[in-house]
C-alpha positions in Angstrom: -89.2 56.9 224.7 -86.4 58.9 226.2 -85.5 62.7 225.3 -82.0 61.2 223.9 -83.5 58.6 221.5 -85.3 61.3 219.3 -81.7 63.6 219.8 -80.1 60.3 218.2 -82.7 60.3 215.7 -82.5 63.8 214.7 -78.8 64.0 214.3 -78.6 60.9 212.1 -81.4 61.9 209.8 -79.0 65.1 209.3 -75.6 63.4 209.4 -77.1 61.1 206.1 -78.8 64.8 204.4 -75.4 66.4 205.3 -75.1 70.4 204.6 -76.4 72.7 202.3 -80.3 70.6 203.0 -83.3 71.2 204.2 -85.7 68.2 205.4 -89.8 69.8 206.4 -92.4 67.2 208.5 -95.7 68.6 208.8 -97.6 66.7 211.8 -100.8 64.4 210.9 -104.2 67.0 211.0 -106.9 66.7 213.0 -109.4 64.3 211.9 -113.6 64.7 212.2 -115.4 61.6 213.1 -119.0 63.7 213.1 -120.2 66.9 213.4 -118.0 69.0 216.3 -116.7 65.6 217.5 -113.0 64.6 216.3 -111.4 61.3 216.7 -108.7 61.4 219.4 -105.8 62.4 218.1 -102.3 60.3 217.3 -99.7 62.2 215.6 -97.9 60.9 212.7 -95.4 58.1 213.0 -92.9 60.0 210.9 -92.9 63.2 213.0 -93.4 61.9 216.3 -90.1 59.2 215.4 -88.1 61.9 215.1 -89.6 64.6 217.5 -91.6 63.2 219.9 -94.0 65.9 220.1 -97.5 64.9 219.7 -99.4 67.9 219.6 -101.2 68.9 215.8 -100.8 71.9 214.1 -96.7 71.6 213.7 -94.0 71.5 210.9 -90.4 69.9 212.1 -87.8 71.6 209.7 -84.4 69.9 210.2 -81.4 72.2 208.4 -78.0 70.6 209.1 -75.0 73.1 209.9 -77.8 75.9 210.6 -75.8 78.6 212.4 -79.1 79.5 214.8 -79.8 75.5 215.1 -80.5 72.9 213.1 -83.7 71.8 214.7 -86.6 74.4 214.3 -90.3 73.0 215.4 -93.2 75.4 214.4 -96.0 74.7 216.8 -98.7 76.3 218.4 -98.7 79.5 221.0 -99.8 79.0 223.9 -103.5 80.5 224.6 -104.8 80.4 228.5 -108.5 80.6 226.6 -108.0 77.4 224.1 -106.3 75.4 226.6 -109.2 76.1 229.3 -110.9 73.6 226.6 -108.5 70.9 225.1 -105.9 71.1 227.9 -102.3 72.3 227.5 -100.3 73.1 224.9 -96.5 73.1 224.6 -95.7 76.5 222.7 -92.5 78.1 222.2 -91.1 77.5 225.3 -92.1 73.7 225.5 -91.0 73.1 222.2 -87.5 74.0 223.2 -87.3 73.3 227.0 -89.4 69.8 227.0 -88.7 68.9 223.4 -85.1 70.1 222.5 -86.4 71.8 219.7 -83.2 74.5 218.8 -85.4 77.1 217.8 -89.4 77.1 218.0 -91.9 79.9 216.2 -95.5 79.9 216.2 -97.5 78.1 213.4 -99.0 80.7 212.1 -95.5 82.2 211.3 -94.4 79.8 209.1 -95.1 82.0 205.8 -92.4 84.6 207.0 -90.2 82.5 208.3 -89.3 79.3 206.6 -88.6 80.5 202.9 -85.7 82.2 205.1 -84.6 78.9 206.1 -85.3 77.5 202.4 -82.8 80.0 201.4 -79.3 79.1 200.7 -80.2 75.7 200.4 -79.6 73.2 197.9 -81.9 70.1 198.3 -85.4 69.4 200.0 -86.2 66.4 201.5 -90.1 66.7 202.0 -92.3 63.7 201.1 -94.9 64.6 198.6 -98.8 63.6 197.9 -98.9 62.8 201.8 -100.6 66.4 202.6 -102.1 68.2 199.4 -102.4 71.7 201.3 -98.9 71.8 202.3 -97.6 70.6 199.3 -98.8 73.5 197.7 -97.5 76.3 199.9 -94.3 74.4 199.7 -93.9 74.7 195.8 -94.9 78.1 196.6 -92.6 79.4 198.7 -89.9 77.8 196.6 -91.0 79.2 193.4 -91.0 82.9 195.3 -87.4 81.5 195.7 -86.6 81.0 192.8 -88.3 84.1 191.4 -85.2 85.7 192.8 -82.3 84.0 192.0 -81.2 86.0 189.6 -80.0 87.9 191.8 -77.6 86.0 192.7 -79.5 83.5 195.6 -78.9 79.7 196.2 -82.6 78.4 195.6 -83.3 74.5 195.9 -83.1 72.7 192.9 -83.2 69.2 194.2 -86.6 67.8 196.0 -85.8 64.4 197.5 -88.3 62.1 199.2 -87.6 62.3 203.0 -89.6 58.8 203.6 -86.5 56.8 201.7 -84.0 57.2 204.0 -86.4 57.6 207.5 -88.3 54.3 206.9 -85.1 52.7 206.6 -84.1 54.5 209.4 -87.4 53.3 211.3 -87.0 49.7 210.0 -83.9 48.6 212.5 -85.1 48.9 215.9 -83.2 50.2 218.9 -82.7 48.5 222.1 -85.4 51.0 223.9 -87.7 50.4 221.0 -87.6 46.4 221.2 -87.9 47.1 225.0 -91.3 48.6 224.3 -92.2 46.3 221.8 -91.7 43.4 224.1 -94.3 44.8 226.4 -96.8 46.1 223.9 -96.9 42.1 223.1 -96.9 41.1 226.8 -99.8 42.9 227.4 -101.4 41.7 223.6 -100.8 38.1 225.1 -102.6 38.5 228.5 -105.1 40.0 226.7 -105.5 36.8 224.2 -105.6 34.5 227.4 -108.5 36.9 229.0 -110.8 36.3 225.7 -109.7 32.7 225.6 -111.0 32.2 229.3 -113.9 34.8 228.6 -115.6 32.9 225.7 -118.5 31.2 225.9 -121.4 30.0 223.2 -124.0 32.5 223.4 -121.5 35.6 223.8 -121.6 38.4 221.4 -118.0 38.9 219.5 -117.9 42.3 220.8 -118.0 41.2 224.0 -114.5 39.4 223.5 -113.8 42.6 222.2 -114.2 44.7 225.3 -112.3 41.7 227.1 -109.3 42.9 225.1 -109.7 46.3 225.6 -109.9 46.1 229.0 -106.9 44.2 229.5 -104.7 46.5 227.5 -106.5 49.9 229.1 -105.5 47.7 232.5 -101.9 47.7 231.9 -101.0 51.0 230.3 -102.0 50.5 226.5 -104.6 53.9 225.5 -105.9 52.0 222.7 -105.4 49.4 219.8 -103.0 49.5 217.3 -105.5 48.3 214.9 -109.3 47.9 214.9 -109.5 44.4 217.0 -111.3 41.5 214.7 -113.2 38.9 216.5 -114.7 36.7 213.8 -116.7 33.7 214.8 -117.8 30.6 212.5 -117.3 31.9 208.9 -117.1 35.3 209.6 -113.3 34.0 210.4 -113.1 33.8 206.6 -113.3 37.4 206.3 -110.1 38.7 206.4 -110.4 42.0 207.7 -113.6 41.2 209.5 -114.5 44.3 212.1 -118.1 44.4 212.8 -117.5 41.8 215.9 -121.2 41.9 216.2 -122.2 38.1 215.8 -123.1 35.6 218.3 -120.9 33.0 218.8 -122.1 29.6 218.5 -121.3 26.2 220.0 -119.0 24.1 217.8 -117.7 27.2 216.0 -113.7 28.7 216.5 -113.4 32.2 217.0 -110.0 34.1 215.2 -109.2 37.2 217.1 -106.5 39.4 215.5 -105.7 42.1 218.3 -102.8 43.8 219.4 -102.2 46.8 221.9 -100.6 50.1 220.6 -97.9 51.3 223.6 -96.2 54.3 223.3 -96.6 54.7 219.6 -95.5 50.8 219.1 -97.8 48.0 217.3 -98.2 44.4 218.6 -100.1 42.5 216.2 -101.5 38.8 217.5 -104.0 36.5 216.0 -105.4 32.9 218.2 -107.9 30.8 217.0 -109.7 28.3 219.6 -112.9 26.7 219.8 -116.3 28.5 221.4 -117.1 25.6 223.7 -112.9 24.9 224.5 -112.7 21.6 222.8 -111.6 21.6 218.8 -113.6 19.2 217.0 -111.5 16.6 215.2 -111.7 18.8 211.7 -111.1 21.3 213.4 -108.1 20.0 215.4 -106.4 18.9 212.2 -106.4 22.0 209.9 -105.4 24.0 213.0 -102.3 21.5 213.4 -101.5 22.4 209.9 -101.1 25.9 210.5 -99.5 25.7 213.5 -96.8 24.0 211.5 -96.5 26.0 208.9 -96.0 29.0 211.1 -93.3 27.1 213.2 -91.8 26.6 209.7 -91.9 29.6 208.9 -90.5 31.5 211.8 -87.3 28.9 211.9 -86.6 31.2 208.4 -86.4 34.2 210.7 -82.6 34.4 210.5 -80.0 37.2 209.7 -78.6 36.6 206.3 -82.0 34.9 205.3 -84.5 36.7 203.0 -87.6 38.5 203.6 -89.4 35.6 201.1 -87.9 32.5 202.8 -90.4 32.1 206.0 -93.9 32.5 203.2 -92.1 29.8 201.0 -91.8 27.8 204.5 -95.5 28.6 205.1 -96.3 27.6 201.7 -94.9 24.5 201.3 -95.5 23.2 204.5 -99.7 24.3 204.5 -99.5 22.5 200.9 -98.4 19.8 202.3 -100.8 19.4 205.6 -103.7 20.4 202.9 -102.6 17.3 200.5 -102.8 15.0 203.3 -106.1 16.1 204.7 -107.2 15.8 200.6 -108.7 19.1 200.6 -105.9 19.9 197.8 -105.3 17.0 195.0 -101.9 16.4 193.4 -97.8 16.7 193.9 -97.0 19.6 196.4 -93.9 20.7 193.8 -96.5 21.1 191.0 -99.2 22.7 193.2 -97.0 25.2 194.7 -95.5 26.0 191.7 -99.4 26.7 190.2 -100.5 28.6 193.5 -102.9 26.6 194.3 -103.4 26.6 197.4 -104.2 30.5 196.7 -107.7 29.1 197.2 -107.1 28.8 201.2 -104.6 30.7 201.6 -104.5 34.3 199.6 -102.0 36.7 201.5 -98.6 37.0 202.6 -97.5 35.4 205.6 -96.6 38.9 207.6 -95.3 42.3 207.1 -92.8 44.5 209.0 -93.9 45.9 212.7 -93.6 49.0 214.5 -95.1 52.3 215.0 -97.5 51.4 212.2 -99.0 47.7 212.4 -98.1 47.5 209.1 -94.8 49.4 209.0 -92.2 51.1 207.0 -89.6 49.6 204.8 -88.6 48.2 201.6 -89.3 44.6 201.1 -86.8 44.3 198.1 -84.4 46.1 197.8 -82.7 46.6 193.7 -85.3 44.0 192.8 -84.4 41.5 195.3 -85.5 40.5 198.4 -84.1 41.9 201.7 -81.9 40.3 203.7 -83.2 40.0 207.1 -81.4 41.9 209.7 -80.9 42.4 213.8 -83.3 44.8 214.7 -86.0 44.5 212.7 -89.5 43.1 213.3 -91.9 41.3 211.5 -95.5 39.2 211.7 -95.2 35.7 210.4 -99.0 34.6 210.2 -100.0 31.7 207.7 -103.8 31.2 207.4 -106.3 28.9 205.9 -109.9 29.9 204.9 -112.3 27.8 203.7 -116.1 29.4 203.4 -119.5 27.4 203.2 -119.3 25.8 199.2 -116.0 25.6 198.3 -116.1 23.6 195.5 -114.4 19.9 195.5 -114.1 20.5 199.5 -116.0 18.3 201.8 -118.6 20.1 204.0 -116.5 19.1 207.3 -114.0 21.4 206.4 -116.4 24.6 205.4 -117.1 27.6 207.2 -113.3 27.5 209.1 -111.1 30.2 209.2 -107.7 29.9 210.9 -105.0 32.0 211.4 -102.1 32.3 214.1 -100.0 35.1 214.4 -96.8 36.3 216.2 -94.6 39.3 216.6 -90.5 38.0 215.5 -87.5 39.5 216.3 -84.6 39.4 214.5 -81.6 38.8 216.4 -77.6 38.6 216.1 -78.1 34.8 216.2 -81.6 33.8 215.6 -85.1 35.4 216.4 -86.9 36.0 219.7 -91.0 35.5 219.4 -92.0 38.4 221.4 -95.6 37.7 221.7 -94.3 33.7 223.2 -96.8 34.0 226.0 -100.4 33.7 223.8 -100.7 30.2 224.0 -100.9 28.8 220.4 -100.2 25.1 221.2 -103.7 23.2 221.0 -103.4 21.1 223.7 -102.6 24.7 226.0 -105.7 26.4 225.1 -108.1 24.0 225.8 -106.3 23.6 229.2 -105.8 27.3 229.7 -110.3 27.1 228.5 -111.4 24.5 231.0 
């Protein structure tokens, strides 16, 4: 992302605070995975929107109409010793020069220096219950503050949640950010098509895994945005099924669920296909069903439509495909209407996507669904599960999980299905298998 997105960023977060506020970020901490070994790190979504600074160990403070500027990024020093062992760090100098912070000081500074900045003001926007520690020296400083207005000091009276108005920010997407979007998904998609080709009865599902990983490490993606699920024969029932350590059999489908993370942006994909290449006839059929009720569903993905219109879509139209095959009994109004097909199909059909896989943003807004909106992104990803003894369900139809997933676009005039080149069409797979 370019220097002048997060400059953009910055000065509208402030223009909405307006003078007279205050708005502190602490950066995500350092996390342990065992003893002296950490997991690598990835700053938090929040701070790096708005700073693009990804080091730990930092507290953004953004104070509109500052006279020594508005943008102040507490960071580390740098320390020729500490850097000898987890490479270099930005310090002071960085911080202003590379990252366009107006003013940097050192983290261990903060104490002294930001209930200075706290003073005068009238409102804090600081997101609580997020970091405990923090929270508390916070409160503190402000009570010290407050300790001494009698003498006459402006002390903050008003705490606001910062993650209202940023997550709204964060939920319309900029040009540059649907650029990276798009590729994050392209490289998802080849990814998708390396497993599909990869598979074979016999494999492990980790080895699928490390198919996926090696195609997104291949074209620039670090990692996934999201631990990868490879669930063969009813472990595609689970849904958030992560072991990936079965062996995949003949006659079974495999659901992967994978995406790449690309400069701090989610894709988020899910294919189903057989182990051998071929669907069997059962097979075929309840996978036509979902395949129709996710085309349904993402014709709903309009502007001026509602974020609830493409699940009723996927509803009503697996309700449908699940009547006809008789796996559910009775009129599709009165079924809906009684959730049953619940049983087969128990979450929504997707979520908002961004720099989290699931992201930010309201989904009603006053009680009422959102209207849908250019810029944003979404997953729309109906399912049907149907585990070994599922009562009043015909063996035939046990032990299959099924699930197909796309990234969606909102547009001025429609939607654009960024992940279009995973091959979901039946007919493709087995050709793209063969």
């Amino acid at each position: 992302m370019q220097t002048q997105e997060f400059i953009r960023r910055r000065r509208h977060l402030m223009q909405m605070m307006g003078e007279g506020s205050v708005a502190i970020l602490p950066a995500s901490p350092v996390r342990m995975r065992n003893r002296d070994v950490e997991y690598h790190y990835r700053q938090d979504s929040d701070f790096y929107y708005l700073t693009g600074f990804p080091e730990p160990e930092a507290v953004a403070v953004f104070a509109p109409g500052r006279k020594n500027g508005e943008y102040i990024l507490f960071c580390r020093e740098r320390n020729p010793e500490a850097e000898i062992w987890n490479g270099k760090r930005a310090g002071q100098e960085g911080a202003v020069e590379i990252y366009r912070a107006d003013d940097s000081f050192p983290i261990d500074d903060i104490d002294d220096i930001l209930p200075g900045i706290l003073e005068g003001t009238e409102k804090v926007y600081y997101t609580m219950g997020i970091h405990a520690d923090f929270d508390k020296r916070l409160i503190g400083w402000v009570n010290r503050l407050r300790d001494q207005s009698r003498a006459g000091m402006v002390t903050p009276g008003e705490f606001i949640a910062l993650d209202h108005i940023l997550h709204d920010m964060r939920l319309i997407k900029s040009s540059r950010e649907i650029s990276v979007m798009r590729k994050a998904a392209k490289i998802s998609a080849r990814a998708h098509r390396r497993a599909m080709r990869a598979c074979r009865p016999g494999k492990k599902e980790y080895e699928l895994e490390a198919e996926l990983l090696h195609e997104f490490m291949t074209h620039g993606a670090r990692s996934s945005a999201y631990a990868s699920i490879v669930g063969s024969g009813a472990n595609g029932c689970v849904l958030h099924y992560i072991d990936n350590l079965a062996t995949m059999k003949d006659g079974d489908l495999v659901l992967i669920d994978a995406g790449a993370e690309l400069d701090y942006y989610a894709s988020d994909i899910t294919r189903t296909f057989p182990v051998n290449g071929r669907y069997s006839r059962a097979q075929r059929a309840l996978y036509e069903v979902v395949l129709a009720a996710q085309l349904a569903a993402i014709e709903q993905v309009q502007p001026g439509k509602h974020w609830n219109d493409p699940h009723e879509a996927a509803v009503r139209t697996l309700t449908e495909g699940l009547v006809e095959l008789g796996i559910l009994k009775g009129r599709v109004t009165t079924l809906v209407k009684n959730e049953k097909y619940k049983k087969f199909f128990m979450h929504r059909t997707g979520h908002w996507l961004g720099m989290d896989v699931h992201d930010v943003g309201d989904y009603k807004v006053e009680g009422e669904w959102r209207l849908l909106e250019p810029g944003m992104v979404l997953t729309v990803e109906p399912g049907i599960y149907i585990p070994a003894g599922s009562k009043g369900v015909a063996k035939k139809w046990w032990d299959t999980g099924i699930r197909i997933e796309d990234d969606v676009l909102v547009t001025k005039s429609g939607h654009e299905v960024l992940s279009i080149d995973a091959p979901k069409d039946p007919e493709e797979i087995e050709a793209l298998m063969a």
